[in-house]
Chimera marker file (.cmm) of the C-alpha trace (Angstrom):
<marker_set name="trace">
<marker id="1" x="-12.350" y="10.246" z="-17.698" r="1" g="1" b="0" radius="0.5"/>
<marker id="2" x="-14.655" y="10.264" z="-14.815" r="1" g="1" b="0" radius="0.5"/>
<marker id="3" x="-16.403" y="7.623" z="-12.649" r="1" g="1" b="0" radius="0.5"/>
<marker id="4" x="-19.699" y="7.514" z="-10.922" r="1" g="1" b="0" radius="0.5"/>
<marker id="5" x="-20.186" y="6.821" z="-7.009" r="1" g="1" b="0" radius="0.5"/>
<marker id="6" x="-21.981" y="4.080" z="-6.416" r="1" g="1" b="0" radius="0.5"/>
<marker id="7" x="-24.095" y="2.775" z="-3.351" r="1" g="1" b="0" radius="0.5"/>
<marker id="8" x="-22.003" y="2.197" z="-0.269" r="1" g="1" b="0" radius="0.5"/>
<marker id="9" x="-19.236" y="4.711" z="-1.889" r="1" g="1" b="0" radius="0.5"/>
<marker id="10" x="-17.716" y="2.192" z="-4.337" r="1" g="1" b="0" radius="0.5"/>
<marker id="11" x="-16.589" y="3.130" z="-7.589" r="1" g="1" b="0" radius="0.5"/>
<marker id="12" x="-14.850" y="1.479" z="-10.506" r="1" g="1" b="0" radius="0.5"/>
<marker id="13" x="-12.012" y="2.305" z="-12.121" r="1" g="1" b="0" radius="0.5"/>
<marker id="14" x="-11.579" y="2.373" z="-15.947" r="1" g="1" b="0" radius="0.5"/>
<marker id="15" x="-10.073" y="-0.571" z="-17.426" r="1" g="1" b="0" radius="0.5"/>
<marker id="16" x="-7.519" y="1.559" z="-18.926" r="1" g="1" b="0" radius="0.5"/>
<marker id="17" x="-6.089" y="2.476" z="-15.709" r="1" g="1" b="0" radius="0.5"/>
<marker id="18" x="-6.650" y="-0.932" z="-14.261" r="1" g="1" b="0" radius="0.5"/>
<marker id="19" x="-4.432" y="-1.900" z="-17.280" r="1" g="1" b="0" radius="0.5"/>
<marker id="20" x="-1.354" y="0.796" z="-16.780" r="1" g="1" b="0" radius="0.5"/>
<marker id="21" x="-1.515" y="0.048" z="-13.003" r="1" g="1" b="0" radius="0.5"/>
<marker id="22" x="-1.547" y="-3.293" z="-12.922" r="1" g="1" b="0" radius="0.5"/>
<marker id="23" x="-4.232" y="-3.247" z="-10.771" r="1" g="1" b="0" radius="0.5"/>
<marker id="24" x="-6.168" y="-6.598" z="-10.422" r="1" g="1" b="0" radius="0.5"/>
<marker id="25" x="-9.108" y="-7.548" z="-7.600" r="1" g="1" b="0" radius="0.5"/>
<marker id="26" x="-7.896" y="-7.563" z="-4.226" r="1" g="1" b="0" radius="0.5"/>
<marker id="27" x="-5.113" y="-5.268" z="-4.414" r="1" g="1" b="0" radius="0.5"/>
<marker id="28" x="-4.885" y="-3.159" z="-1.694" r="1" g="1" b="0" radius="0.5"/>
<marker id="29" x="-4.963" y="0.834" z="-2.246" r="1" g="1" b="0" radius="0.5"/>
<marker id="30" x="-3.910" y="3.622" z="0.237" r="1" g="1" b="0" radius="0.5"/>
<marker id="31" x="-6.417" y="6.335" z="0.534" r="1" g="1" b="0" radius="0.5"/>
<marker id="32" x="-5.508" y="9.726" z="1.239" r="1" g="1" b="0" radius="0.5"/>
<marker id="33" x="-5.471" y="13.798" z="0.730" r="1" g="1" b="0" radius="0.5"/>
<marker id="34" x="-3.357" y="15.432" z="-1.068" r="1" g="1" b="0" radius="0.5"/>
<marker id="35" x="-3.769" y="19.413" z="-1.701" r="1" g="1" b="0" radius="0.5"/>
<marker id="36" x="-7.811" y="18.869" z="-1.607" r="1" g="1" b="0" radius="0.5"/>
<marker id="37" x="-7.570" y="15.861" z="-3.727" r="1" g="1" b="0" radius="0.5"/>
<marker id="38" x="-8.190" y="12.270" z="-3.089" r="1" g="1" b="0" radius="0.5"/>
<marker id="39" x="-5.322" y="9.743" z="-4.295" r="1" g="1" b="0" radius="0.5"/>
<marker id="40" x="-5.212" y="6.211" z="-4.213" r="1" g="1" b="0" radius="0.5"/>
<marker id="41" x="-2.225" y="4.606" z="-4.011" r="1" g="1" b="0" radius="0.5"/>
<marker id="42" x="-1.372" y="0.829" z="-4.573" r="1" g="1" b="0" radius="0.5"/>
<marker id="43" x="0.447" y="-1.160" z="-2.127" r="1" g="1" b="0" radius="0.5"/>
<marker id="44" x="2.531" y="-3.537" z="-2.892" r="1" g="1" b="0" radius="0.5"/>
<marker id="45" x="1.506" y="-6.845" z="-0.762" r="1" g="1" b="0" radius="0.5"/>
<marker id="46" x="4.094" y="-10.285" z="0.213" r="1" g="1" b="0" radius="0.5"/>
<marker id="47" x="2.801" y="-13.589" z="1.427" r="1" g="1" b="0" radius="0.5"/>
<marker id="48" x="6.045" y="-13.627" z="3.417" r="1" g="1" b="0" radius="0.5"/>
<marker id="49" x="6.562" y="-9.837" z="4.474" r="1" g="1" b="0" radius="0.5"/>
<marker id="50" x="9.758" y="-10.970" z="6.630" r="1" g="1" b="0" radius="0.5"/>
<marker id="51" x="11.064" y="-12.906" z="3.685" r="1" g="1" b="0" radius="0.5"/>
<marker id="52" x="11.143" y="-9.577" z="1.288" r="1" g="1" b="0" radius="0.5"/>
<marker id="53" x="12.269" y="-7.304" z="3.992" r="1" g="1" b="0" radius="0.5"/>
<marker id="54" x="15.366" y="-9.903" z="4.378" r="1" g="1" b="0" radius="0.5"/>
<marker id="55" x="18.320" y="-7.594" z="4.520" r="1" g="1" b="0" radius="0.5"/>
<marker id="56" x="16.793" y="-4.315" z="4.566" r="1" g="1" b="0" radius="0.5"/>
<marker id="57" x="17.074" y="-3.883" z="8.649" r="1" g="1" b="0" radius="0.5"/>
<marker id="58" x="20.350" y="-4.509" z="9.956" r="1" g="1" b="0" radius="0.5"/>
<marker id="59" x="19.343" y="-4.454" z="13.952" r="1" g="1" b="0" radius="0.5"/>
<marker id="60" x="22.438" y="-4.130" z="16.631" r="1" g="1" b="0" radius="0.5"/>
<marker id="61" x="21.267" y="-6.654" z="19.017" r="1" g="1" b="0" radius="0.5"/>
<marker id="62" x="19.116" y="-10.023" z="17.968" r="1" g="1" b="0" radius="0.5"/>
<marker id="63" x="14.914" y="-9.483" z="17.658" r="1" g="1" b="0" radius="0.5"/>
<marker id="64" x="12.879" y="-11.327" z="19.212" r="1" g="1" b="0" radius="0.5"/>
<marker id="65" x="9.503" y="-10.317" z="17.216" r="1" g="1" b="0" radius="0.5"/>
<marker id="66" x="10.676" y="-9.657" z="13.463" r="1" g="1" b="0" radius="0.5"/>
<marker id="67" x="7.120" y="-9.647" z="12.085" r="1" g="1" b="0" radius="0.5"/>
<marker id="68" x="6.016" y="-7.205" z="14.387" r="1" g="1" b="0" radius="0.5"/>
<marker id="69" x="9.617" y="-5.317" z="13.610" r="1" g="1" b="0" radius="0.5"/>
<marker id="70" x="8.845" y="-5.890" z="9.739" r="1" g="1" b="0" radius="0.5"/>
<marker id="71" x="4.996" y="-4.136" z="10.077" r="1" g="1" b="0" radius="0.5"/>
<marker id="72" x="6.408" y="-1.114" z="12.227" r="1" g="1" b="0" radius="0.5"/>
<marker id="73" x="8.974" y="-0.455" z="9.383" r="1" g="1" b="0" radius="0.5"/>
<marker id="74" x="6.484" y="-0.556" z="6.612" r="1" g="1" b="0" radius="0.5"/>
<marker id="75" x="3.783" y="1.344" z="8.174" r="1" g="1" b="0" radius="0.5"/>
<marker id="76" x="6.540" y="4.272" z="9.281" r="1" g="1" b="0" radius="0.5"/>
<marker id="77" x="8.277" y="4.103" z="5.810" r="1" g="1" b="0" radius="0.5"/>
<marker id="78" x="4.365" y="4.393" z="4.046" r="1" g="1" b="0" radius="0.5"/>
<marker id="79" x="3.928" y="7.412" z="6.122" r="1" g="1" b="0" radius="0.5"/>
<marker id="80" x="6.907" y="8.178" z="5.048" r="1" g="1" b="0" radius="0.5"/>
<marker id="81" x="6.600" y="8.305" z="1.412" r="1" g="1" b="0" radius="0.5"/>
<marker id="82" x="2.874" y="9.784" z="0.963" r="1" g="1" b="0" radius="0.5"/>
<marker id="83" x="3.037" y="12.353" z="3.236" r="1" g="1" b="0" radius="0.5"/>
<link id1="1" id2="2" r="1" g="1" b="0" radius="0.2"/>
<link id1="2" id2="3" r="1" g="1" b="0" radius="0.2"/>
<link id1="3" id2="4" r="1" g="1" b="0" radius="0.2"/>
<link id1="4" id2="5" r="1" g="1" b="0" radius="0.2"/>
<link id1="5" id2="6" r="1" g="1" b="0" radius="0.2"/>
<link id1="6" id2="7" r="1" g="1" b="0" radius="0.2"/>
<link id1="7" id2="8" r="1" g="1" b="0" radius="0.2"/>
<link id1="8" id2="9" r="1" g="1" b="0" radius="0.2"/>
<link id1="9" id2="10" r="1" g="1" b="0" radius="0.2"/>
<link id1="10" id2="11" r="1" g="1" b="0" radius="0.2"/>
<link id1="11" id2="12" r="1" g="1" b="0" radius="0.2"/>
<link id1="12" id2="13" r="1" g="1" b="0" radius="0.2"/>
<link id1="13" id2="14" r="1" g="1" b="0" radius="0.2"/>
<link id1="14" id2="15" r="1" g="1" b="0" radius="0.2"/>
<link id1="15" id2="16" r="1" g="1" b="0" radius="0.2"/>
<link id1="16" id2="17" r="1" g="1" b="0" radius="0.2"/>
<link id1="17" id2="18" r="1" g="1" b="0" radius="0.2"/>
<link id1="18" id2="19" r="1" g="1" b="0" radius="0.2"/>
<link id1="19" id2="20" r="1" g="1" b="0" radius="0.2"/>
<link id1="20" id2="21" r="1" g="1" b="0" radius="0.2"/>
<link id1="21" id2="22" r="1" g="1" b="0" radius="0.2"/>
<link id1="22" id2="23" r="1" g="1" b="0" radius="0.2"/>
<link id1="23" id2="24" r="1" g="1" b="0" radius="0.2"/>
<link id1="24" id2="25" r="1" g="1" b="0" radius="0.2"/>
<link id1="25" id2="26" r="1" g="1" b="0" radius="0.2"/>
<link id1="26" id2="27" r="1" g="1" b="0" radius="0.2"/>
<link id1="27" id2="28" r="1" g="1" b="0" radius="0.2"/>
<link id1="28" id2="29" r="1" g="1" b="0" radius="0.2"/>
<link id1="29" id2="30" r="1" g="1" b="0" radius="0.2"/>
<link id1="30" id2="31" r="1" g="1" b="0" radius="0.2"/>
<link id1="31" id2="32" r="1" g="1" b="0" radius="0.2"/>
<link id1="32" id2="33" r="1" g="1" b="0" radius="0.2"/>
<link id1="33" id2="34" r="1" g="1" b="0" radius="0.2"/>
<link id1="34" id2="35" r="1" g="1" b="0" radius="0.2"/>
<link id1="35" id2="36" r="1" g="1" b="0" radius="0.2"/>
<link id1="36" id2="37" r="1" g="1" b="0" radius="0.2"/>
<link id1="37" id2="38" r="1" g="1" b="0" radius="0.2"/>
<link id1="38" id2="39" r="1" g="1" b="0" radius="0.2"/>
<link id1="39" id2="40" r="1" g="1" b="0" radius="0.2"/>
<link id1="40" id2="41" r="1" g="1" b="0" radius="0.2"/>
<link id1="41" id2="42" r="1" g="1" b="0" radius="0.2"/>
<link id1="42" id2="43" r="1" g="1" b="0" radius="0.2"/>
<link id1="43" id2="44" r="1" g="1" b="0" radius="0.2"/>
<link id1="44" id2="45" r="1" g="1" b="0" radius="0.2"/>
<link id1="45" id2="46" r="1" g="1" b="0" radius="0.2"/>
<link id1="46" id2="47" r="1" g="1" b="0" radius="0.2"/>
<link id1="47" id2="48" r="1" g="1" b="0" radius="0.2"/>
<link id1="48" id2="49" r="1" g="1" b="0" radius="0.2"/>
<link id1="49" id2="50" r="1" g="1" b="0" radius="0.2"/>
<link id1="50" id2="51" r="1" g="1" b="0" radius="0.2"/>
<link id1="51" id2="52" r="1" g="1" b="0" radius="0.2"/>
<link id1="52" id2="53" r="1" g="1" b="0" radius="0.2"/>
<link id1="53" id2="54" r="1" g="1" b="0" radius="0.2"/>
<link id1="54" id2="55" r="1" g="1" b="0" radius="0.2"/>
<link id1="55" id2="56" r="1" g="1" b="0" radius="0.2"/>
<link id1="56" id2="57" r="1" g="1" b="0" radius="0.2"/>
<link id1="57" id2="58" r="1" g="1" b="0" radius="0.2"/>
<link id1="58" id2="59" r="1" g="1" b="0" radius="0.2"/>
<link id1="59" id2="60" r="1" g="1" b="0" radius="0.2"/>
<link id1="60" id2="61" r="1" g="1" b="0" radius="0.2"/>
<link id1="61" id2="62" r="1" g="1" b="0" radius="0.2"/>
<link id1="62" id2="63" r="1" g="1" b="0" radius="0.2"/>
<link id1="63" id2="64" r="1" g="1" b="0" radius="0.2"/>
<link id1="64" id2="65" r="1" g="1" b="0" radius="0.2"/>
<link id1="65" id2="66" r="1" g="1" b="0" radius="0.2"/>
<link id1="66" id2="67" r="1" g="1" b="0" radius="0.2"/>
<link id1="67" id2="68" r="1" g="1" b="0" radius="0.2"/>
<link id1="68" id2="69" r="1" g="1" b="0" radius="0.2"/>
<link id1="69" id2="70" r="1" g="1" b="0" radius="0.2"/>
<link id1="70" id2="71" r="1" g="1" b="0" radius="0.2"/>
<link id1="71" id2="72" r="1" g="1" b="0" radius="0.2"/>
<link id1="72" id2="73" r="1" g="1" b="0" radius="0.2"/>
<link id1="73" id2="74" r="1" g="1" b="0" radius="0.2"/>
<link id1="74" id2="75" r="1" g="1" b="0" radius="0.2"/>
<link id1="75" id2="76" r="1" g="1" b="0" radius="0.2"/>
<link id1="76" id2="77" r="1" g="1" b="0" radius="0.2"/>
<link id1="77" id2="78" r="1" g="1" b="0" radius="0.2"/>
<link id1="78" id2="79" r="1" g="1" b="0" radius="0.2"/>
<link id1="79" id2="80" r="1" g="1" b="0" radius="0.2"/>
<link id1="80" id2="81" r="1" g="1" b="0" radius="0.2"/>
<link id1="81" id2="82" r="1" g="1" b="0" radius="0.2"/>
<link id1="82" id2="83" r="1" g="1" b="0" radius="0.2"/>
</marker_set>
């Protein structure tokens, strides 16, 4: 399977692998390198991101931002994972 680059750097994906993703329009991809390779990686979006990190993050004293708590803890836990 192979794909062309197209102006601006776009490219499409096969329909195949759209299919055995589940990857629709919109859906948000992490870019990065991996041993001279580029991978994309899907991300998983919420509407509500506090609502599905509800009782993940047991803090020791009350918060007084949890979205901005709820964005650090996804970006470190991304990092994380794909590094």
């Amino acid at each position: 399977m192979s794909v062309e680059v197209g102006k601006y750097g776009r490219i499409v994906l096969p329909k195949q692998l759209r299919q055995k993703y589940s990857m629709h329009e919109g859906i948000r991809l992490i870019i990065t390198e991996y041993m001279g390779r580029i991978c994309l990686i899907p991300v998983e979006t919420h509407k509500k991101p506090t609502e599905a990190l509800y009782g993940s993050v047991n803090p020791p004293k009350p918060i007084d931002e949890p979205k901005q708590l709820a964005r650090e803890y996804i970006r470190k836990k991304l990092v994380e994972d794909y590094q």
